[in-house]
N, C-alpha and C positions, 0 to 999 in steps of 0.2 A: 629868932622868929622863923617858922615852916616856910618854905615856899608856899605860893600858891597859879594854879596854874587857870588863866583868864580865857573863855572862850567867847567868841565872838563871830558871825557871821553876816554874809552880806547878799542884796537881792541885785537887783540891776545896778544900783549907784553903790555912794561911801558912804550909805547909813548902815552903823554897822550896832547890831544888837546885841549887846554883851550879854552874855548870862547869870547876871546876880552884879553886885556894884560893888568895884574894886575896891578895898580897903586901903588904911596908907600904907605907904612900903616905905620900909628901913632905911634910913637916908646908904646906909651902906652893902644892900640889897638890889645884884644887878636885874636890869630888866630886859631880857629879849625878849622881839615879836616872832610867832612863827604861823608864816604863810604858805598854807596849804592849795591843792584844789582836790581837797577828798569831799565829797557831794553829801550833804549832812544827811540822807537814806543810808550810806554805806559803812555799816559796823565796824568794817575796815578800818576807819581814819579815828573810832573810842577807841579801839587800842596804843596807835598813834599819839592821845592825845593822852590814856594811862600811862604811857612809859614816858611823854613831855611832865606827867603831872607830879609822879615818881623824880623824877631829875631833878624836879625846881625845891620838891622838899629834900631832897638828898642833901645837895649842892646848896641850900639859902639862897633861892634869886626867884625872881618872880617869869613866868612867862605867859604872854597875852597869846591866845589860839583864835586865828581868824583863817575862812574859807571862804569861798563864794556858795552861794544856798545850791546853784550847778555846773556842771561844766561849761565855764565860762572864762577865757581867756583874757577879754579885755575887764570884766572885772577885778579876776586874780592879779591883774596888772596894777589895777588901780591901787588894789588893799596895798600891793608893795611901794607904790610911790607914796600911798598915808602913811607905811611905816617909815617908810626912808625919812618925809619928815616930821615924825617926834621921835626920831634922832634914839634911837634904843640902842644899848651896850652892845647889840650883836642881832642878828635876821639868819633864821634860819627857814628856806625857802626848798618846796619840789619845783621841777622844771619838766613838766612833762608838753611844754611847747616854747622851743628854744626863740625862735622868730616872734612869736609872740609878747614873750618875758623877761628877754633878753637885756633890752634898755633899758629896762626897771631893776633888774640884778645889777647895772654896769653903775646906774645912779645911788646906789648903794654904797658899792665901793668905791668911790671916786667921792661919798661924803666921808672918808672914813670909817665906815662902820663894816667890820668884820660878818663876814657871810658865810654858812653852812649851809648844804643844799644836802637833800636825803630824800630817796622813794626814788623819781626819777631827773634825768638828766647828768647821769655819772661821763657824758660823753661828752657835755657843753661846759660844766661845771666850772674846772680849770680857765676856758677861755672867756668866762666870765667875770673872771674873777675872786671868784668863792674859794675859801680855805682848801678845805675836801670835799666828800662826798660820802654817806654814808647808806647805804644801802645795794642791791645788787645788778648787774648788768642785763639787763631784760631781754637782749638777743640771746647770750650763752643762758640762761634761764628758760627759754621758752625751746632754745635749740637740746638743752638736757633731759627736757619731757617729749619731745618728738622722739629724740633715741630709745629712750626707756617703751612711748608704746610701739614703736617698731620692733624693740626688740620682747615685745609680749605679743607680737605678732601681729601688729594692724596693717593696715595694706590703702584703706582708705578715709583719709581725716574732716573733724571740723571744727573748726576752731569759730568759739561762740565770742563775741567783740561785744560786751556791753559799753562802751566808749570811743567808738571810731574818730577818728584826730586827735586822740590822746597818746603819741609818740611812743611812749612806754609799754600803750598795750599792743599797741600797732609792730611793735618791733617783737613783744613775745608771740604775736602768731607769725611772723617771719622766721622768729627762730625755731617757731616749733614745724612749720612748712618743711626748712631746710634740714632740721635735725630728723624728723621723719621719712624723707626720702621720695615721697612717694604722694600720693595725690591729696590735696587741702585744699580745702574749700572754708572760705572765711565767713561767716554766719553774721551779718552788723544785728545787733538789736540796740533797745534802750535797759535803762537797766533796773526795768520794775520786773521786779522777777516773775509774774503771770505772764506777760509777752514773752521772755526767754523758753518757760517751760511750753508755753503753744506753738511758741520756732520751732526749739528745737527739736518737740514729738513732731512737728510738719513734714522738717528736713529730714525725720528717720523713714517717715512716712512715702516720702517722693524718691529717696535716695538708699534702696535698701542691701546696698555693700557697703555703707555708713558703720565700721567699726570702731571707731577711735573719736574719741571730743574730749577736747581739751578748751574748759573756760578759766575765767582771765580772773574772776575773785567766788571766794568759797561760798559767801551767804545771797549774796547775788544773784550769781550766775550759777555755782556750782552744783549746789543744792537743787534749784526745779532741772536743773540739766538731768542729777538722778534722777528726780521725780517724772519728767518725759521718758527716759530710758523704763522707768517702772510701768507705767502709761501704755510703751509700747510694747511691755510684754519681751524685751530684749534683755536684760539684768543677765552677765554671761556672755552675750552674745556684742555687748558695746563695752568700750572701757570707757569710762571716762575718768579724766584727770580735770586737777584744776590747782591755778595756783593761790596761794595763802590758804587760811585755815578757819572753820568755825566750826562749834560743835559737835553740829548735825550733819557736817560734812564727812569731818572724820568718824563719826561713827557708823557714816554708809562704807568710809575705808575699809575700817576694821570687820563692820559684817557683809564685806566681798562685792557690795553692790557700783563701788566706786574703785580707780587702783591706785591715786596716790591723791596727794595734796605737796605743795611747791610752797616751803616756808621761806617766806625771806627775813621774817622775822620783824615786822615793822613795831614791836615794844622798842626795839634796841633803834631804830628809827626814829622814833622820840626821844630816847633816851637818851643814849651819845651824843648829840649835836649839844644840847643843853650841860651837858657834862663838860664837854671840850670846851665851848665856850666861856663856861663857869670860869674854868682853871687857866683861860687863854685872859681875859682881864682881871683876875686878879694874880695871877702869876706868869704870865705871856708862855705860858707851855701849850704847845700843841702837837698832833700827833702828826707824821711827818706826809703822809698819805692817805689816800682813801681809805673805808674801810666798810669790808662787803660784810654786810648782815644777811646772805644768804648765796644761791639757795640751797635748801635743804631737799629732798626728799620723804616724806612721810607714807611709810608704806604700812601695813598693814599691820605687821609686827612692833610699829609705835604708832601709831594711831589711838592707840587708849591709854597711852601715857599723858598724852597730850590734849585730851578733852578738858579734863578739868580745870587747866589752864587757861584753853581756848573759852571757856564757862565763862572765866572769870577775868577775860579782859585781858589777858598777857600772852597766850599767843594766837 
């Protein structure tokens, strides 16, 4: 029997709206939960949920995909105390607010149930208990695109934050602050992308030694980020970068309007945790450490390798 992979999301309480109605599963058919807080707007977290969806037919297990409908903490709390009790073979959980989701990870493992965390919280991971950690370090990620646009010459930054209190992105404009050198200015929005692009054409607008932006996801933020840069008639004159990847993104890489795109590769984000897990209850094998799915650099010179891909859901 295929895997098959169960999404499910949630509003303010635990009614959680699954997407189509779960068939039987193989009495010898494991079943993991995996708890997100990717915001059902951000394309980000369908690739996430291709490479979970990919894993489970791989592997023969089933995996149920729940998030909160937004950035919400004490929900994302909540979905992981539902999971903790119907007792699944394994939870594979982000942690991008460690105070927050902390107790709910530790009631996890303390029911016996093995735990894989991936995206964020590669720092708390460990002392909560959870196997690994499968995804990249978000300070040395945000600190390796500060270098690169310093070293293309910018002098003064902005780092556009569509999720402020979200650890993970908080920690890539620190990195990128510190890996740049030189002056940053953190932009908060929300993350409908018409508000980003009227930010950030505003902040080009008020602030015009504004060389360098660096936002925090491709179709989001990245994208109207080019689009204000276009707006303002600067194309050349700003770089901007951004991390992960979508289309439209890279194809402003590729024709010069944008300088890079920061892969961390979240298919493998889905994918690994589910796979480890697979081979961890039915043959207690597990890999002996972390493992970083990024980051990458996508520069100009593969940026149209990498479309088609990004097209179709994988990177």
């Amino acid at each position: 029997m295929k895997g098959r992979l169960f999404i499910a999301s949630m509003a303010a309480g635990l009614a959680i709206a699954a997407w189509g109605a779960a068939p039987a599963r193989a009495a010898d058919e494991p079943r993991f939960i995996m708890v997100t807080h990717g915001q059902a707007n951000d394309p980000f977290w369908s690739v996430v949920k291709n490479g979970a969806n990919a894993a489970a037919a791989d592997v023969h297990v089933e995996v149920d995909y729940r998030a909160p409908e937004t950035f919400d903490m004490v929900a994302m709390g909540q979905l992981i105390d539902a999971a903790v009790n119907q007792k699944p073979a394994g939870l594979i959980v982000t942690i991008p607010d460690a105070s927050a989701l902390g107790p709910s990870i530790r009631k996890a493992v303390a029911a016996g149930i093995p735990v894989i965390s991936m995206n964020s919280g590669s720092d708390v991971s460990k002392e909560f208990g959870a196997l690994l950690h499968v995804g990249q370090d978000e300070y040395d990620a945000g600190k390796t695109a500060g270098e690169k646009l310093k070293a293309l010459g910018g002098k003064v930054g902005l780092c556009v934050n569509h999720e402020v209190g979200n650890v993970a992105l908080d920690l890539r404009c620190k990195g990128f602050a510190d890996g740049f050198g030189q002056t940053v200015t953190v932009l908060p929005t929300s993350n409908d992308p018409s508000e980003i692009r009227a930010k950030v054409k505003a902040a080009l607008a008020a602030h015009d030694d504004i060389d360098s932006i660096l936002a925090l996801g491709a179709s989001l933020a990245g994208e109207p980020t080019v689009a204000a840069v276009v707006d303002a008639g600067k194309v050349g004159k700003v770089r901007v970068a951004s991390f992960d990847l979508s289309a439209n993104f890279l194809k402003a890489v590729a024709e010069g309007k944008a300088a890079f795109a920061i892969d961390q590769q979240q298919y493998l984000q889905g994918y690994l945790p589910v796979v480890f897990l697979a081979n961890l209850v039915r043959y207690g094998l597990i890999p002996g450490g972390n493992v970083p799915s990024g980051p990458n650099l996508i520069t100009k010179d593969k940026a149209a390798l990498a479309v088609d891909l990004s097209a179709k859901g994988i990177r």
